[in-house]
C-alpha positions as CSV (number, residue, x, y, z in Angstrom):
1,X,-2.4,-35.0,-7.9
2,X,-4.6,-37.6,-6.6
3,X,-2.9,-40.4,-4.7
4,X,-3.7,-43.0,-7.5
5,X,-2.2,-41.5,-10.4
6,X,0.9,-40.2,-7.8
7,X,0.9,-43.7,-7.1
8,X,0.8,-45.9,-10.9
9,X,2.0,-43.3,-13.7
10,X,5.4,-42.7,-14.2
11,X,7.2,-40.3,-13.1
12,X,11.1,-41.0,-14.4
13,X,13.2,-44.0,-15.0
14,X,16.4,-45.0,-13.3
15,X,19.1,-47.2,-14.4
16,X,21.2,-49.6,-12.4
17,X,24.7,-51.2,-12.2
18,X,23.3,-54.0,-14.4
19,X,22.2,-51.6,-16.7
20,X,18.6,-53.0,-15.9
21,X,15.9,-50.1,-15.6
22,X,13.2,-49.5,-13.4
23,X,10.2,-47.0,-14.2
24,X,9.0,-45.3,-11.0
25,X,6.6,-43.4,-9.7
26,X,5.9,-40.0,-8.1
27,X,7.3,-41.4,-4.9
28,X,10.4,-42.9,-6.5
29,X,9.4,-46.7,-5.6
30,X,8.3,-49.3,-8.7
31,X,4.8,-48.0,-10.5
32,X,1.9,-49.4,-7.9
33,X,4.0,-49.3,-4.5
34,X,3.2,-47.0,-2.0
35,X,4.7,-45.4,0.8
36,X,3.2,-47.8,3.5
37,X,4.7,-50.9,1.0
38,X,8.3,-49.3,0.6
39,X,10.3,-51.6,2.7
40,X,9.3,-54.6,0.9
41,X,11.1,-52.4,-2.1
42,X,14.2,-51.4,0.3
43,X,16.6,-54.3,-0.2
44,X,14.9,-55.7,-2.8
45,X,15.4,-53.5,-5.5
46,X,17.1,-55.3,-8.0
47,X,14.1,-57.5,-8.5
48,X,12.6,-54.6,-9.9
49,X,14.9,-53.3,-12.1
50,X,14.3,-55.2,-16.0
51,X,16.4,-55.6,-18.9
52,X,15.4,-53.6,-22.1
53,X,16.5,-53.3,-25.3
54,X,15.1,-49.9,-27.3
55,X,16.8,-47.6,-24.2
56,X,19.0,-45.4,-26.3
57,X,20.7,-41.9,-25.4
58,X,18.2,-40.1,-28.0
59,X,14.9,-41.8,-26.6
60,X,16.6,-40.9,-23.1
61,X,17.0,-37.3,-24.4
62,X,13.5,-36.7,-25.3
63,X,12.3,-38.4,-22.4
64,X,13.8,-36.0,-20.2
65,X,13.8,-33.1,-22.4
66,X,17.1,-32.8,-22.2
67,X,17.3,-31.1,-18.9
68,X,15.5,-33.4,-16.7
69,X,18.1,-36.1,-16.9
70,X,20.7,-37.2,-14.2
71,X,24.1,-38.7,-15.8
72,X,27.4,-40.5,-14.0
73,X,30.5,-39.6,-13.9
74,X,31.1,-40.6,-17.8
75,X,28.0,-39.0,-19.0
76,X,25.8,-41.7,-19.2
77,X,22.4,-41.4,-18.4
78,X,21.1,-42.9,-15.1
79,X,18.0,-41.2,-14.2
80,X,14.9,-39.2,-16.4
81,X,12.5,-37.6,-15.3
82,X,9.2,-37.3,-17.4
83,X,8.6,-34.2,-16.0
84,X,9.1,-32.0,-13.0
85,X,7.4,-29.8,-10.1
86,X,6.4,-26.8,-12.8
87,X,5.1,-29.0,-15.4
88,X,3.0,-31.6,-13.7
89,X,0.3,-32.9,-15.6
90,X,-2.3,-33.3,-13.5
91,X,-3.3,-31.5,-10.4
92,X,-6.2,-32.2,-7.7
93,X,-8.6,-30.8,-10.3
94,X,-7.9,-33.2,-13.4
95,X,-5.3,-32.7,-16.2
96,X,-3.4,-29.8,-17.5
97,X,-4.1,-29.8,-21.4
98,X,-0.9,-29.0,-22.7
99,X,1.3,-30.1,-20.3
100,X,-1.1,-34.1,-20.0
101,X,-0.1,-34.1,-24.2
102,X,3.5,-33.4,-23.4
103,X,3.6,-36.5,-21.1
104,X,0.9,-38.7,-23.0
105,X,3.6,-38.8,-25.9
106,X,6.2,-39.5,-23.9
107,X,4.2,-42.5,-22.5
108,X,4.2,-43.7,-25.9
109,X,8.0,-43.2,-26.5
110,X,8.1,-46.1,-23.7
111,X,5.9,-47.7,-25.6
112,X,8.4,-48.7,-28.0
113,X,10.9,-50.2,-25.2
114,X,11.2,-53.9,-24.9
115,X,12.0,-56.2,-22.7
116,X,14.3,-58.5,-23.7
């Protein structure tokens, strides 16, 4: 996966204790930020964290797939993953056909989040 696209697609979403969301990247900072820009993140983090409306538990559900999710204590979900290390879209050679569909439409389910 070439740094660019490890750097501004998204990898998952993740949901704070204002139940504001973030999409992040490969690396787990906001979509755009690298590594060499993370401690302006660190500290910071709420400022990148939005308020949508659209998030539901079913859009979460197919996000993740149902098994790439992370829920709290009360089985909410906090965290989803658009995909994970065995069906990466891309690799250093371009896309993978089947599995770059898979996450095209689940680009377009957050396509239909807004911010409010």
């Amino acid at each position: 996966m070439s740094d660019f696209l490890r750097t501004n697609l998204p990898y998952g979403i993740k949901k704070n204790d204002e139940n504001k969301w973030m999409i992040f990247n490969r690396d787990y900072l906001p979509l755009g930020m690298t590594r060499k820009e993370e401690d302006s993140f660190r500290g910071n983090e709420k400022k990148f964290y939005f308020a949508y409306k659209g998030v539901t538990e079913k859009l979460l559900d197919k996000l993740g797939e149902g098994e790439n999710i992370k829920r709290d204590e009360n089985g909410k979900i906090t965290e989803v993953w658009l995909y994970n290390d065995g069906t990466v879209p891309t690799t250093m050679n371009g896309v993978v056909a089947d599995r770059w569909e898979i996450y095209q439409g689940k680009l377009k389910l957050l396509c239909l989040i807004q911010a409010i």
